[in-house]
Rosetta silent file (secondary structure, phi, psi, omega in degrees, C-alpha in Angstrom):
SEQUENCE: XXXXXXXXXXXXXXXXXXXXXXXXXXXXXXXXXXXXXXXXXXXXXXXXXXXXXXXXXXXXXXXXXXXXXXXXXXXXXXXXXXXXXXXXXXX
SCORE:     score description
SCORE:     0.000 S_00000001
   1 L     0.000  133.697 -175.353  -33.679  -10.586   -8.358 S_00000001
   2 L   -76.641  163.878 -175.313  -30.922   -9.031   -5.793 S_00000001
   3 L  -113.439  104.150 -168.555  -28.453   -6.881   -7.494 S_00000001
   4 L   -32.635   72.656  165.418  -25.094   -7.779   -7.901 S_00000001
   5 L   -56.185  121.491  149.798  -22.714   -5.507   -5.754 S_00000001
   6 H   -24.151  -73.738 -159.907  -18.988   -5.155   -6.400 S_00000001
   7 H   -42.298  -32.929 -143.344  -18.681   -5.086   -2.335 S_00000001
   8 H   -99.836   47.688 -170.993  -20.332   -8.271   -2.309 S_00000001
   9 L  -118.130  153.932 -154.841  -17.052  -10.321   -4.535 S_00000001
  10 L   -91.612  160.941 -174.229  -14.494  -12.121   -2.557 S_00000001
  11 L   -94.298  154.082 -170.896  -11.159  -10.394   -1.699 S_00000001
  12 L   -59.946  146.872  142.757   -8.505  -11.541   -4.261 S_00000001
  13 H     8.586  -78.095  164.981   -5.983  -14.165   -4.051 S_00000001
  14 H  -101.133   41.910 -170.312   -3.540  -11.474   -3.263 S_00000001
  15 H  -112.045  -37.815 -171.602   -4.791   -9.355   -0.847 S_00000001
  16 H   -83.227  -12.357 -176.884   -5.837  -12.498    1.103 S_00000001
  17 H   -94.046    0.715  162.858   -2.395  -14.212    0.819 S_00000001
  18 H   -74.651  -48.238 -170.282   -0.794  -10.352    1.987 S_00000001
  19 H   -68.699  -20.927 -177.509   -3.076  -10.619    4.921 S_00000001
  20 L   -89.285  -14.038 -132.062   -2.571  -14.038    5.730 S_00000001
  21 H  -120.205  -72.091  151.083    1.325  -13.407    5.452 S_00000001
  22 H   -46.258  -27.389  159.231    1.197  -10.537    7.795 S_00000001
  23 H   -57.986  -56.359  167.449   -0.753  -12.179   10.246 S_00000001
  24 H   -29.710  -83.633 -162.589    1.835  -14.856   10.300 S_00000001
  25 H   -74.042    2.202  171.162    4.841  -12.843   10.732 S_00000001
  26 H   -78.480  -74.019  154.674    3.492  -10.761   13.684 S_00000001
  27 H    10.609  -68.784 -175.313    2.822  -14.172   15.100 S_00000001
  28 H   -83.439  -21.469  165.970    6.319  -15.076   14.311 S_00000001
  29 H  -102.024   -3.753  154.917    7.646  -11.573   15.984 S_00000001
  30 H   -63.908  -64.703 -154.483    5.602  -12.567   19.412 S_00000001
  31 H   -80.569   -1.645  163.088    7.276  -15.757   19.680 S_00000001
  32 H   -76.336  -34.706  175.033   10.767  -14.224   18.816 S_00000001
  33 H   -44.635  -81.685  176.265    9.868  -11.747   21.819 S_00000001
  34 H   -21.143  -61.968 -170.408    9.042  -14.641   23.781 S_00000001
  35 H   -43.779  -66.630  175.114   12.302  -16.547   22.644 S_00000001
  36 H   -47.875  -47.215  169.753   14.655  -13.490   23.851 S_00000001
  37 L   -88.517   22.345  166.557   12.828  -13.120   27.374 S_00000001
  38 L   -81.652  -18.518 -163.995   13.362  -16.462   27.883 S_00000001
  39 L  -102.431  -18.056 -166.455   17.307  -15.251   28.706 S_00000001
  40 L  -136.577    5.550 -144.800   16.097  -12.487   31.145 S_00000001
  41 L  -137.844  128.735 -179.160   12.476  -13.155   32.672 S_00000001
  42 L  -117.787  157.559 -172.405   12.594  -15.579   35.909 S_00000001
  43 L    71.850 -148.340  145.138    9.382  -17.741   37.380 S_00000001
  44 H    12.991  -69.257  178.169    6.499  -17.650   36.002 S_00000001
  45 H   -53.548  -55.087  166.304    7.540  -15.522   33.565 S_00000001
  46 H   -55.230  -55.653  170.404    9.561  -17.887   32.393 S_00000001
  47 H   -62.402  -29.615  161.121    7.353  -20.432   31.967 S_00000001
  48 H   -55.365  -67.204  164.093    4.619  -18.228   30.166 S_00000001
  49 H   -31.146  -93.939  173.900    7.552  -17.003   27.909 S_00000001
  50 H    13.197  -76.653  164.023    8.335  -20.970   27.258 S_00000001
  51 H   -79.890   -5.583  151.762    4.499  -21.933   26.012 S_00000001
  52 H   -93.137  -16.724  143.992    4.238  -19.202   24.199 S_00000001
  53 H   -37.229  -37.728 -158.764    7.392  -19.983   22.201 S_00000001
  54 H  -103.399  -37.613 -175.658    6.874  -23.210   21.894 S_00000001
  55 H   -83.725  -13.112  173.151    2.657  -22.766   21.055 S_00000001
  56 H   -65.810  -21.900 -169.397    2.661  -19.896   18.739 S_00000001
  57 H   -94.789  -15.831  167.828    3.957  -21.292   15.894 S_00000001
  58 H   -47.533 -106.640 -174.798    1.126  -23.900   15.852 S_00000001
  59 H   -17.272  -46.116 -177.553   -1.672  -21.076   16.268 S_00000001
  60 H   -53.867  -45.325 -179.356    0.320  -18.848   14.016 S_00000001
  61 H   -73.019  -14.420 -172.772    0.059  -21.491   11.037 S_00000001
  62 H   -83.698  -34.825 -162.775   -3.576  -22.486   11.945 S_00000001
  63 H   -99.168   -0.726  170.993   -4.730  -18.541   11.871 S_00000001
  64 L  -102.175  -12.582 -172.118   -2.619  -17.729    8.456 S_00000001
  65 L   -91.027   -8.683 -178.734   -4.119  -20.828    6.789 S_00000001
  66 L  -103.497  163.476 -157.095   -7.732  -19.674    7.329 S_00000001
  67 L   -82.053  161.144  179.803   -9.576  -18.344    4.309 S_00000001
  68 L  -122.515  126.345  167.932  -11.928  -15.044    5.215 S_00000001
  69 L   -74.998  123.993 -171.360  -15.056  -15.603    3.715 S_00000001
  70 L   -41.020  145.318  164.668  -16.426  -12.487    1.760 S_00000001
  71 L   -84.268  -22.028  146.171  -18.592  -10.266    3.765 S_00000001
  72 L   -10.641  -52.441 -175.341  -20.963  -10.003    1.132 S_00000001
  73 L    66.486 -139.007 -165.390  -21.475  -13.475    0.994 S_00000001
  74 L   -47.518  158.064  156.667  -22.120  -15.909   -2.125 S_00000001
  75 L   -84.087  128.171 -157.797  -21.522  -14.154   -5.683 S_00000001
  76 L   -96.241  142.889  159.703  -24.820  -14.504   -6.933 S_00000001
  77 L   -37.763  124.970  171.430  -25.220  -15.688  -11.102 S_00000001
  78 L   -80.895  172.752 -174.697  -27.111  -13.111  -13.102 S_00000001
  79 L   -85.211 -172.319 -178.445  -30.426  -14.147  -14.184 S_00000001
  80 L   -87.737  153.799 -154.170  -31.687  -14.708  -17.290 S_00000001
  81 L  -111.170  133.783  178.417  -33.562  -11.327  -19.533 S_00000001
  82 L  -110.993  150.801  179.660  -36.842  -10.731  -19.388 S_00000001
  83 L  -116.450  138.710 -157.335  -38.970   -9.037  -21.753 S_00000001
  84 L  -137.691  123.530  174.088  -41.761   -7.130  -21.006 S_00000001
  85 L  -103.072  155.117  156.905  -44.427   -6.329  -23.908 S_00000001
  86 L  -114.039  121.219 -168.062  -47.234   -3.250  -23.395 S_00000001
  87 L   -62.738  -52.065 -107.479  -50.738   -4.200  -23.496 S_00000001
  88 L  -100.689   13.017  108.121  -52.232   -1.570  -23.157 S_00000001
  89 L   135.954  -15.254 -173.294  -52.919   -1.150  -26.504 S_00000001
  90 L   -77.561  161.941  178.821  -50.517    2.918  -27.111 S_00000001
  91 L  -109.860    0.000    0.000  -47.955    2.924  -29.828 S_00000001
């Protein structure tokens, strides 16, 4: 039977909703970038600025809503206790 490792336990509720939160607003301070050099950035530039303004907040909500699966992977049950007798006949 493998042996249950701390490491291998999922990270809690609120570590993953800090990290998903943070992800988010860096996201959300890109497309604020974006927003502002929309006023000073000409061509191109402009148009890049544009779709990422306008596409970021999609991606941003698609990449804070996903879950991170433990690296560990499943938490395994423990098993059930075994007993061991000695034959071999000492006392």
């Amino acid at each position: 039977m493998k042996k249950q490792s701390i490491t291998s336990l999922p990270v809690s509720d609120e570590i993953e909703r800090r990290n998903r939160m943070i992800k988010y607003s860096i996201a959300m301070a890109v497309r604020i970038v974006c927003i502002v050099l929309l006023l000073f950035v000409q061509g191109w530039w402009l148009v890049l600025c544009a779709i990422g303004a306008i596409v970021l907040p999609y991606f941003a909500v698609v990449v804070a809503n996903v879950k991170i699966a433990p690296r560990g992977g499943e938490v395994l049950r423990p098993g059930g206790l075994e007993i061991y007798q000695n034959d071999d006949g000492a006392k």
